[in-house]
C-alpha atoms as one frame of an Amber mdcrd trajectory, in Angstrom:
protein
   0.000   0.000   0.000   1.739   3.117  -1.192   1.839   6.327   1.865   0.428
   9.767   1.906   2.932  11.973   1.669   0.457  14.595   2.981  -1.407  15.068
   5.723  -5.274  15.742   4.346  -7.130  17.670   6.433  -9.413  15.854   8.635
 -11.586  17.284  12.153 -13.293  15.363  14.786 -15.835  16.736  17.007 -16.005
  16.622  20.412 -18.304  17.954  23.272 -18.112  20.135  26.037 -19.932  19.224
  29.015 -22.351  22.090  28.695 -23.210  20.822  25.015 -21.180  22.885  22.856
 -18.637  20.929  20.716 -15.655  21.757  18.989 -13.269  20.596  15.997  -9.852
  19.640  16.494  -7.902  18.489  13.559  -7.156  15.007  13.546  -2.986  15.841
  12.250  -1.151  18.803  12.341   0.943  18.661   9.342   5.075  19.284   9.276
   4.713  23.393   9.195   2.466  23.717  11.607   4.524  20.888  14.127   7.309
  23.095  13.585   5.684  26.499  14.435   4.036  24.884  17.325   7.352  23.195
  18.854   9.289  26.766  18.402   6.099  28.823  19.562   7.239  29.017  23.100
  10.963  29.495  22.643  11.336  33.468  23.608  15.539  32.211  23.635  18.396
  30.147  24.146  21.563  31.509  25.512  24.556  29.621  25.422  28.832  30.281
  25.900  30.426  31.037  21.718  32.583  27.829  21.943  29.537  25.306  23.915
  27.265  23.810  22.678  25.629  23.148  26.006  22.259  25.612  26.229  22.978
  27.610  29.323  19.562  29.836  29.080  16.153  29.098  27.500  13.347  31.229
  27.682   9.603  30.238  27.672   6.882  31.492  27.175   4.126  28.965  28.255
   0.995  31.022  27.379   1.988  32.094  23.977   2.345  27.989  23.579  -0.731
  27.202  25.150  -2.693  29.553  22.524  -0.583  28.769  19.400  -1.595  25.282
  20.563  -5.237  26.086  20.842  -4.657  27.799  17.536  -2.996  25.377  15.163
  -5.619  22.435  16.481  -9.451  24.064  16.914 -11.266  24.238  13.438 -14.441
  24.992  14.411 -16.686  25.456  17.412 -20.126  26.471  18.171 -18.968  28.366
  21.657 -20.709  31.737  21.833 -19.551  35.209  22.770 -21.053  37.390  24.698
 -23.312  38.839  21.516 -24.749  34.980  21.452 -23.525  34.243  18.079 -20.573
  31.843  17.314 -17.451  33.191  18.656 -14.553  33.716  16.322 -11.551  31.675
  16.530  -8.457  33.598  17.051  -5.854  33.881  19.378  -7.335  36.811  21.229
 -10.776  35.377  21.780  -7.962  32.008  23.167  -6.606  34.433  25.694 -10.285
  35.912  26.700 -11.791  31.994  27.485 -12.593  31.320  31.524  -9.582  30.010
  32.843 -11.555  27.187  33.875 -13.544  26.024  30.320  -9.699  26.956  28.900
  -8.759  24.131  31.325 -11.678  21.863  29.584 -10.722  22.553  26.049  -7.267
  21.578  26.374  -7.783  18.411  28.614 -10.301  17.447  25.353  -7.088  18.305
  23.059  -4.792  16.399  25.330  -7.028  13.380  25.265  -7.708  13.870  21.381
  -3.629  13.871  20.985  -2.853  11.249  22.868  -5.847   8.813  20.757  -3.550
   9.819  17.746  -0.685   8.783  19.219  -1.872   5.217  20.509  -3.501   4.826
  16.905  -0.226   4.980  15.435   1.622   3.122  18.019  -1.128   0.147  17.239
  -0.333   0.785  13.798   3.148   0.510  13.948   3.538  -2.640  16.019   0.716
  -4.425  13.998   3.474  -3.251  10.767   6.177  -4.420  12.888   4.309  -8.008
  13.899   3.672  -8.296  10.307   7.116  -8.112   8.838   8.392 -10.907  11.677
């Protein structure tokens, strides 16, 4: 079976415990895994002849919404006008701390389904080639 060589864009849904739902992408693809894994990184200091990292900066809530950012497709949460809030990274930073808290224990749990999925995967590959 030949691989994808791309990641197609894919959501699942999932609810809140109020109701409301929201889209995560199932795969970030290799641009976005790469903005998200430097989002953080304010800097790294280090001596001109080590290459030991003596100083690294970071900035956990600029992660936490780039994170946010790069995964939510859609949701049906509403602002304070009752229609559908927009999803950017300043309506991220406005959320109650604690349905903030909600959302990204749903991502964490969404990410780490991925992640057994392809560990099944791979050691169903790996039993198969034996």
């Amino acid at each position: 079976m030949a691989r994808n060589y791309f990641v197609e864009p894919s959501t699942k849904r999932v609810e809140l415990v109020d109701g409301e739902w929201i889209e995560f992408k199932d795969r970030l693809n290799y641009g976005e895994t790469q903005r998200l894994a430097s989002s953080g990184i304010t800097g790294l200091k280090s001596d001109a002849d080590d290459v030991e990292i003596k100083e690294l900066g970071i900035d956990f809530e600029k992660f936490q919404i780039d994170k946010l950012f790069m995964w939510i497709t859609d949701w049906s949460i509403k602002g304070p006008n009752n229609k559908t809030a927009r999803l950017s990274k300043d309506t991220f930073r406005r959320l109650d701390p604690e349905i903030a808290q909600e959302i990204n224990d749903l991502l964490d749990a969404h990410i780490q389904s991925i992640e057994n999925l392809k560990e099944k995967i791979s050691s169903t590959n790996e039993t198969k080639e034996s």
